[in-house]
N, CA, C and O atoms as a Maestro MAE file, in Angstrom:
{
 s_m_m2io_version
 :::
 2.0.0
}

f_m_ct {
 s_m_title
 :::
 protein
 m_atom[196] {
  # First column is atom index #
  i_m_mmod_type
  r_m_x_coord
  r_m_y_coord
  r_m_z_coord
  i_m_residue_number
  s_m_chain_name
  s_m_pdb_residue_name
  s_m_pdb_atom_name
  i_m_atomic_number
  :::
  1 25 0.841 -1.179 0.000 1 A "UNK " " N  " 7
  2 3 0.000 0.000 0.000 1 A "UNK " " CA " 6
  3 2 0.888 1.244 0.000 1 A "UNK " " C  " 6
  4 15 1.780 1.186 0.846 1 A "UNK " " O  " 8
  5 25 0.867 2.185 -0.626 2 A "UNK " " N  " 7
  6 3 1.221 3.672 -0.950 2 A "UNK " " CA " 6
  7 2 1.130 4.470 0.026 2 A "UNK " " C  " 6
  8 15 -0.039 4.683 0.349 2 A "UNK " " O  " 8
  9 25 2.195 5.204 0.861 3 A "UNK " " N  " 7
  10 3 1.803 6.121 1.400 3 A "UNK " " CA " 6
  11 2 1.078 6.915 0.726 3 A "UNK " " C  " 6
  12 15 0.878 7.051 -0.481 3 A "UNK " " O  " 8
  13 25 0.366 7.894 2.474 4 A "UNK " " N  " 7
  14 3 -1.009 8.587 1.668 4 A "UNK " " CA " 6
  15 2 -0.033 9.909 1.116 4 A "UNK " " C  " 6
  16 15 -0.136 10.262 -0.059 4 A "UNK " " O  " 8
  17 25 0.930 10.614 2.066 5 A "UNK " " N  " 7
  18 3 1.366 11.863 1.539 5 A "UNK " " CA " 6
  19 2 2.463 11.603 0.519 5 A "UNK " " C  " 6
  20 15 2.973 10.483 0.500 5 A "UNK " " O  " 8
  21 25 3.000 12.841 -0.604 6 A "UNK " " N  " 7
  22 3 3.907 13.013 -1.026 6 A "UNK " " CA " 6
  23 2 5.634 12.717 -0.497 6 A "UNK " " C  " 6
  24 15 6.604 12.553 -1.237 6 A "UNK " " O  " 8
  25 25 5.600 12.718 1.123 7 A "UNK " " N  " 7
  26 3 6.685 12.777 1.425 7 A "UNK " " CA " 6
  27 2 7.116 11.585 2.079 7 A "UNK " " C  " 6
  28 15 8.270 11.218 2.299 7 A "UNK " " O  " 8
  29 25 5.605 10.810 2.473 8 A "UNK " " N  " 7
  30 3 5.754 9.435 2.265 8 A "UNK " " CA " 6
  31 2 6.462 8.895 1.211 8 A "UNK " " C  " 6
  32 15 7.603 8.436 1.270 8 A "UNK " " O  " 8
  33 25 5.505 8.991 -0.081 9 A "UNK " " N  " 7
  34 3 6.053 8.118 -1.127 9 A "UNK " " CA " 6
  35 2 7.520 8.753 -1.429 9 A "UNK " " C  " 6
  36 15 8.311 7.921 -1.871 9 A "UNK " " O  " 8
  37 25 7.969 9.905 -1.293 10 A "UNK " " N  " 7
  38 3 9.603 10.138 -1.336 10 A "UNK " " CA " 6
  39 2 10.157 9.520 -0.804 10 A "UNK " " C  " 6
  40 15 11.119 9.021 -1.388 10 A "UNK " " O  " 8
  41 25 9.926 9.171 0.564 11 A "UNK " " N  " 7
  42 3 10.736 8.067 1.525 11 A "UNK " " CA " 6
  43 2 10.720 6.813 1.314 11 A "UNK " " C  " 6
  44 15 11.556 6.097 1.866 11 A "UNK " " O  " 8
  45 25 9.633 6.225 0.354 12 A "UNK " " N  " 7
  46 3 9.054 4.826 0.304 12 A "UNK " " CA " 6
  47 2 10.126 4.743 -1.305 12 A "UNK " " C  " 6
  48 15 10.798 3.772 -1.652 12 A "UNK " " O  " 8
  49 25 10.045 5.528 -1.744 13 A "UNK " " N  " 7
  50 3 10.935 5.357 -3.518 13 A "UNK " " CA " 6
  51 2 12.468 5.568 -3.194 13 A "UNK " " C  " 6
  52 15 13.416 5.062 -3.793 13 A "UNK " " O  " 8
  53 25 12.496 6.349 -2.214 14 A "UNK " " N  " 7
  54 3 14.579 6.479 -1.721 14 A "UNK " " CA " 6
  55 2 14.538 5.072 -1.262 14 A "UNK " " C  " 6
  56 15 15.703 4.674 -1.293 14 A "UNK " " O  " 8
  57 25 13.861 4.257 -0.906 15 A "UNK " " N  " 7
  58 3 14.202 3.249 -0.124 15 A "UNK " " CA " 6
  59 2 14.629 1.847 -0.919 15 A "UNK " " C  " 6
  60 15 15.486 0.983 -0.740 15 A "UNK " " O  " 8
  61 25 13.450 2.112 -2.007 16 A "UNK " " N  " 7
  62 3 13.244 0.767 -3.120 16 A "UNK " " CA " 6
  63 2 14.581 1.333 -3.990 16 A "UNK " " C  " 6
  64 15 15.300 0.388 -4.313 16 A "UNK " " O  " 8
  65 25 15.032 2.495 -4.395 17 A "UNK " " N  " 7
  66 3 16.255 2.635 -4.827 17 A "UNK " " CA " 6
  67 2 17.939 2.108 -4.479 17 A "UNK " " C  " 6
  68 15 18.781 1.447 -5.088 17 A "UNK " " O  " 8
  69 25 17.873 2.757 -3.256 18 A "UNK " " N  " 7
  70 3 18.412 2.004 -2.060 18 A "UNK " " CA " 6
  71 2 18.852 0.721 -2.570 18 A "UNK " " C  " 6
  72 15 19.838 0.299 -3.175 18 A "UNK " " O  " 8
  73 25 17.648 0.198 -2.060 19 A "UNK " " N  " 7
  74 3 17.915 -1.274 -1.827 19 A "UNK " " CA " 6
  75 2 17.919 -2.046 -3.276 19 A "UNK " " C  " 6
  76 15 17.698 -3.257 -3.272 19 A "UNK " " O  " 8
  77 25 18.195 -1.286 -4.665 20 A "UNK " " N  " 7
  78 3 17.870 -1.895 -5.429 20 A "UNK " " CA " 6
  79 2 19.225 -1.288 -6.683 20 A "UNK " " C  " 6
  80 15 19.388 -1.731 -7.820 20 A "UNK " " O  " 8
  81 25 19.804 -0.490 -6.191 21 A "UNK " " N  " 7
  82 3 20.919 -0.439 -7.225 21 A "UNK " " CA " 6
  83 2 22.171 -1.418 -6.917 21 A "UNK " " C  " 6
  84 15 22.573 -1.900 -5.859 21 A "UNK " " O  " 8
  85 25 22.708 -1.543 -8.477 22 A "UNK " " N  " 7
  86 3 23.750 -2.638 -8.499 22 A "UNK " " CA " 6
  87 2 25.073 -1.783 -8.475 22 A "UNK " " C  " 6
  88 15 25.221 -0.800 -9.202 22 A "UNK " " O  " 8
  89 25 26.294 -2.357 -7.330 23 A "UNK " " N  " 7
  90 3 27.124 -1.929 -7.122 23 A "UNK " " CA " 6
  91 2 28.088 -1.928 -8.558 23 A "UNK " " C  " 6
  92 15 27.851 -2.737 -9.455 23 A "UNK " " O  " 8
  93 25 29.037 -1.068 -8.644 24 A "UNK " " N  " 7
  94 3 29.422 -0.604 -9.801 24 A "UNK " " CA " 6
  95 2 31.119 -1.488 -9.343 24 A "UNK " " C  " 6
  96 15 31.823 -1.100 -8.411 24 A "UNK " " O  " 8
  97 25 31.441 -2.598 -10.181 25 A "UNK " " N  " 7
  98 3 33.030 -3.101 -10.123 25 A "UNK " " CA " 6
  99 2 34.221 -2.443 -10.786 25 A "UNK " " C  " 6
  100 15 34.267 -1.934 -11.905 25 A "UNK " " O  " 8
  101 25 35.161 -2.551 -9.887 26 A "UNK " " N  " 7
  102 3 36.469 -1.710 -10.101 26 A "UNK " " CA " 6
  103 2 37.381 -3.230 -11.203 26 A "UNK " " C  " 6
  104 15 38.544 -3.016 -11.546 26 A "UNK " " O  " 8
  105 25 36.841 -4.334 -11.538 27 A "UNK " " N  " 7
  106 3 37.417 -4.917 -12.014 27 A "UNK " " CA " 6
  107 2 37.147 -4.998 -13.934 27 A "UNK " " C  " 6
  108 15 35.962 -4.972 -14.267 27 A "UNK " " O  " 8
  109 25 38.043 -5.074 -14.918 28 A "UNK " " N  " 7
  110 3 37.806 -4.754 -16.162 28 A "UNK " " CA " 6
  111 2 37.461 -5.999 -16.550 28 A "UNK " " C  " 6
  112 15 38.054 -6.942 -16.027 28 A "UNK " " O  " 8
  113 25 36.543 -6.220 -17.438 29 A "UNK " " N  " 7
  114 3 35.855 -7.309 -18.051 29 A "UNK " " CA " 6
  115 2 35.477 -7.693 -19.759 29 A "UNK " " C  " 6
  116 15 35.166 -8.711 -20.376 29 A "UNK " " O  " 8
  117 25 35.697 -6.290 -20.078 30 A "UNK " " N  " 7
  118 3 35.260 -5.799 -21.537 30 A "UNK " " CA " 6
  119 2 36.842 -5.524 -22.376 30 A "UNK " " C  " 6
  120 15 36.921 -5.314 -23.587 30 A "UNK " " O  " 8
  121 25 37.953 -5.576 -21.491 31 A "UNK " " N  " 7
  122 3 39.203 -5.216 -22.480 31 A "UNK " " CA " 6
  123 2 39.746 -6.209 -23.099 31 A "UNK " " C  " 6
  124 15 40.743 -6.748 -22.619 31 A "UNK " " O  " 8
  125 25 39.137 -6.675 -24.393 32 A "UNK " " N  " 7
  126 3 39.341 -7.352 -25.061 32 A "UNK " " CA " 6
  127 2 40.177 -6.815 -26.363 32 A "UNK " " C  " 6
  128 15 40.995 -7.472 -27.006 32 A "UNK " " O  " 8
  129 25 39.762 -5.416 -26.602 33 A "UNK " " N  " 7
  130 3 40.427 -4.775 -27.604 33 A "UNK " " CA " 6
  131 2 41.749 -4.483 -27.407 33 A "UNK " " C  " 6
  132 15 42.418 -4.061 -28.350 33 A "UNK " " O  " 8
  133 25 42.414 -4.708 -25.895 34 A "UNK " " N  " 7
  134 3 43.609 -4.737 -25.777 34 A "UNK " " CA " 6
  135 2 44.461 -5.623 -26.085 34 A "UNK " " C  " 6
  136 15 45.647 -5.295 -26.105 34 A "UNK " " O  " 8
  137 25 44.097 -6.892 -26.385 35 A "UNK " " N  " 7
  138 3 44.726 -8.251 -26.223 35 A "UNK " " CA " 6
  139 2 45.095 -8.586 -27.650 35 A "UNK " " C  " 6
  140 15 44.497 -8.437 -28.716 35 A "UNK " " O  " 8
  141 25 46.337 -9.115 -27.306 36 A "UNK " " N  " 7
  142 3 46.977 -9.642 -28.780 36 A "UNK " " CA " 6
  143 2 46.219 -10.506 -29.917 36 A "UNK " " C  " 6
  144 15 45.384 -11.357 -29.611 36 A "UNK " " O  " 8
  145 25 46.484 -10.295 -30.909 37 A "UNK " " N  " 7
  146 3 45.573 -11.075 -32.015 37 A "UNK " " CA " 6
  147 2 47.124 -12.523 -32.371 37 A "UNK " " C  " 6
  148 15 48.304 -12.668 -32.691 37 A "UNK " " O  " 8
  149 25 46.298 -12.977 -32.117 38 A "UNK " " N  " 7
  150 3 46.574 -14.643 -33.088 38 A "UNK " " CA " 6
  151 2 45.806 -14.967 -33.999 38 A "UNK " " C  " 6
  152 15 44.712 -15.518 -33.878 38 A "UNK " " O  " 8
  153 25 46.495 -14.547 -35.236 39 A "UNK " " N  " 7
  154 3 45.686 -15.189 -36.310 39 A "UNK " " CA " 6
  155 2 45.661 -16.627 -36.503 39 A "UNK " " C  " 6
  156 15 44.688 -17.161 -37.036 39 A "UNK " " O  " 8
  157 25 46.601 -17.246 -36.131 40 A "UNK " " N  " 7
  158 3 46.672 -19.340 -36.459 40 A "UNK " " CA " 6
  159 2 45.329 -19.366 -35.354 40 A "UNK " " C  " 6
  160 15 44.801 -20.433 -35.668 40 A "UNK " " O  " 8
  161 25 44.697 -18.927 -34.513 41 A "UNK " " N  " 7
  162 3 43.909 -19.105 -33.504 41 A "UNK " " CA " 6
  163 2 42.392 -18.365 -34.233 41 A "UNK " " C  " 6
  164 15 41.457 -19.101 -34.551 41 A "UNK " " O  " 8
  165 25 42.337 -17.132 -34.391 42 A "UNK " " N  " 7
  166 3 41.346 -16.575 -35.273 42 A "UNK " " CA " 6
  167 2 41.207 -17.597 -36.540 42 A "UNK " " C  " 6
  168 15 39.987 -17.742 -36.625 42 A "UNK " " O  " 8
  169 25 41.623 -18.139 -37.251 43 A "UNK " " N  " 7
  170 3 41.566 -18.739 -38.449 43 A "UNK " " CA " 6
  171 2 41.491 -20.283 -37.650 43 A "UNK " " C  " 6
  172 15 40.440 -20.811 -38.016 43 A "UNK " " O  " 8
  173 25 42.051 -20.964 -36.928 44 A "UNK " " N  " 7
  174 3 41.428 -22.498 -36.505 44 A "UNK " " CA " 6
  175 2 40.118 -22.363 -36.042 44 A "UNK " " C  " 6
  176 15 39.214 -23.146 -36.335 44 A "UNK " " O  " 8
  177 25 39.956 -21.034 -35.068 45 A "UNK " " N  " 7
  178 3 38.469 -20.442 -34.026 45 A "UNK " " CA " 6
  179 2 37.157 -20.655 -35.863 45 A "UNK " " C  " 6
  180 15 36.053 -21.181 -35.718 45 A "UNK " " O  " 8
  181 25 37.542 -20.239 -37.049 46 A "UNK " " N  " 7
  182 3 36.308 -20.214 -37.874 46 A "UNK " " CA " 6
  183 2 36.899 -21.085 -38.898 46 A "UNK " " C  " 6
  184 15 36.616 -20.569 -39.979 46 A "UNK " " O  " 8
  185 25 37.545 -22.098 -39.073 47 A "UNK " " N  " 7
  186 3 37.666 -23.529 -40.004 47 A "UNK " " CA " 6
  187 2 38.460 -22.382 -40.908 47 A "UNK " " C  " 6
  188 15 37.641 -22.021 -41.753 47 A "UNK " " O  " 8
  189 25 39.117 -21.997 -41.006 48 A "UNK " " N  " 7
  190 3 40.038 -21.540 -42.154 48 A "UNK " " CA " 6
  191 2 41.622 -21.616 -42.038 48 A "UNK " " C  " 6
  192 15 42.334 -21.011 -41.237 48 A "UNK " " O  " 8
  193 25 42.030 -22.588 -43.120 49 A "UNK " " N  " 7
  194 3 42.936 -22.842 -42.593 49 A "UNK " " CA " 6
  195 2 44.398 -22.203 -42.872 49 A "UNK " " C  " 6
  196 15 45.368 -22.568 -42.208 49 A "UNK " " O  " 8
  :::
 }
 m_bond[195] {
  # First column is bond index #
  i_m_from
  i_m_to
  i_m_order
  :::
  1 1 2 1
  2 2 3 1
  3 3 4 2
  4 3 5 1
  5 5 6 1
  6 6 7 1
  7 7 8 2
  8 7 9 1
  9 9 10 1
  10 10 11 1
  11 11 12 2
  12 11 13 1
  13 13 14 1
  14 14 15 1
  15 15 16 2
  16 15 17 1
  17 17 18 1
  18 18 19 1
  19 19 20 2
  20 19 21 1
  21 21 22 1
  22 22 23 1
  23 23 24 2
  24 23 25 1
  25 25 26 1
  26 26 27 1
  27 27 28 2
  28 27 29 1
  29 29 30 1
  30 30 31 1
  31 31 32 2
  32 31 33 1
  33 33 34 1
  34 34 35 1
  35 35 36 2
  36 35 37 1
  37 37 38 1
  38 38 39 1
  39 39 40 2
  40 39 41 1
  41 41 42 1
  42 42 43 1
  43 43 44 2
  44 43 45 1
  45 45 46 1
  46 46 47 1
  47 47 48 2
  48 47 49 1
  49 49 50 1
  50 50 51 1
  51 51 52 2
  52 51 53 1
  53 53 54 1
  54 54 55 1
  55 55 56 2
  56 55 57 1
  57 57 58 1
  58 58 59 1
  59 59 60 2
  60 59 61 1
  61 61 62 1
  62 62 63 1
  63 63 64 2
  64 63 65 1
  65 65 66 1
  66 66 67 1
  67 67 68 2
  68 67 69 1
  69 69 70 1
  70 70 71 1
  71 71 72 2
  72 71 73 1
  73 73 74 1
  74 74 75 1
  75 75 76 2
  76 75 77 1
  77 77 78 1
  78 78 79 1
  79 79 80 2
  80 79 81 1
  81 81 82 1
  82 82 83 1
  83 83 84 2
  84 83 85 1
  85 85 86 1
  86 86 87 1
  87 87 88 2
  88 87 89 1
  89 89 90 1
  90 90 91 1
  91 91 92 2
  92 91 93 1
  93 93 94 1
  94 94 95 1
  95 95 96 2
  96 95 97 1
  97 97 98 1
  98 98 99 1
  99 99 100 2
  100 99 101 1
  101 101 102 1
  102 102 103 1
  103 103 104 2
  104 103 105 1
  105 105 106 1
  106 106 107 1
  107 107 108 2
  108 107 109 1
  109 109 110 1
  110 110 111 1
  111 111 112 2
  112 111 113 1
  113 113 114 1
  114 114 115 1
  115 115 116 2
  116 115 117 1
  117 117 118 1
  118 118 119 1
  119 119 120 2
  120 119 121 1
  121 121 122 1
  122 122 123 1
  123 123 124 2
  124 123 125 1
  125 125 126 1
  126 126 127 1
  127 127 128 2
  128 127 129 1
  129 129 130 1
  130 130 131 1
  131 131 132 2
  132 131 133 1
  133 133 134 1
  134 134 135 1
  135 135 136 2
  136 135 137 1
  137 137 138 1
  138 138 139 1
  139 139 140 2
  140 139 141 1
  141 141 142 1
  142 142 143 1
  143 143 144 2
  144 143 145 1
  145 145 146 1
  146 146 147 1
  147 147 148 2
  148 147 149 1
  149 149 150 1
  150 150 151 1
  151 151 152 2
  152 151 153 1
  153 153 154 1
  154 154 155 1
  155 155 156 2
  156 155 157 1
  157 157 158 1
  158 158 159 1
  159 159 160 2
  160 159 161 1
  161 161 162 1
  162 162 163 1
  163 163 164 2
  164 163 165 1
  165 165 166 1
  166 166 167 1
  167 167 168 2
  168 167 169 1
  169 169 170 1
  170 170 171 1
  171 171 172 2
  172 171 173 1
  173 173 174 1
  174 174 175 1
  175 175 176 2
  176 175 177 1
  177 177 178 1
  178 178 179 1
  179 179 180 2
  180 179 181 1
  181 181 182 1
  182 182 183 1
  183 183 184 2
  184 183 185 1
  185 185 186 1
  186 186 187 1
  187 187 188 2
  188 187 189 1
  189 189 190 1
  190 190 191 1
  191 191 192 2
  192 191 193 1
  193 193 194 1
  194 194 195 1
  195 195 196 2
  :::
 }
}
């Protein structure tokens, strides 16, 4: 059930926020564009030989 006032539901929506954002990681996961290319590996990875 909804609080009845405005400053209810401010307190009731800081809360569900709160408790509902995803912590942000200091660890890299996506740097792939850094990493060396092997082509004998790219070319076995799609049957070309």
């Amino acid at each position: 059930m909804l609080p009845e006032t405005p400053a209810g539901r401010r307190r009731e929506g800081a809360a569900f926020i709160r408790d509902h954002l995803i912590n942000v990681t200091d660890k890299v996961f996506d740097d792939f564009a850094g990493a060396q290319v092997n082509p004998h590996q790219i070319n076995t990875l799609l049957g070309i030989r």
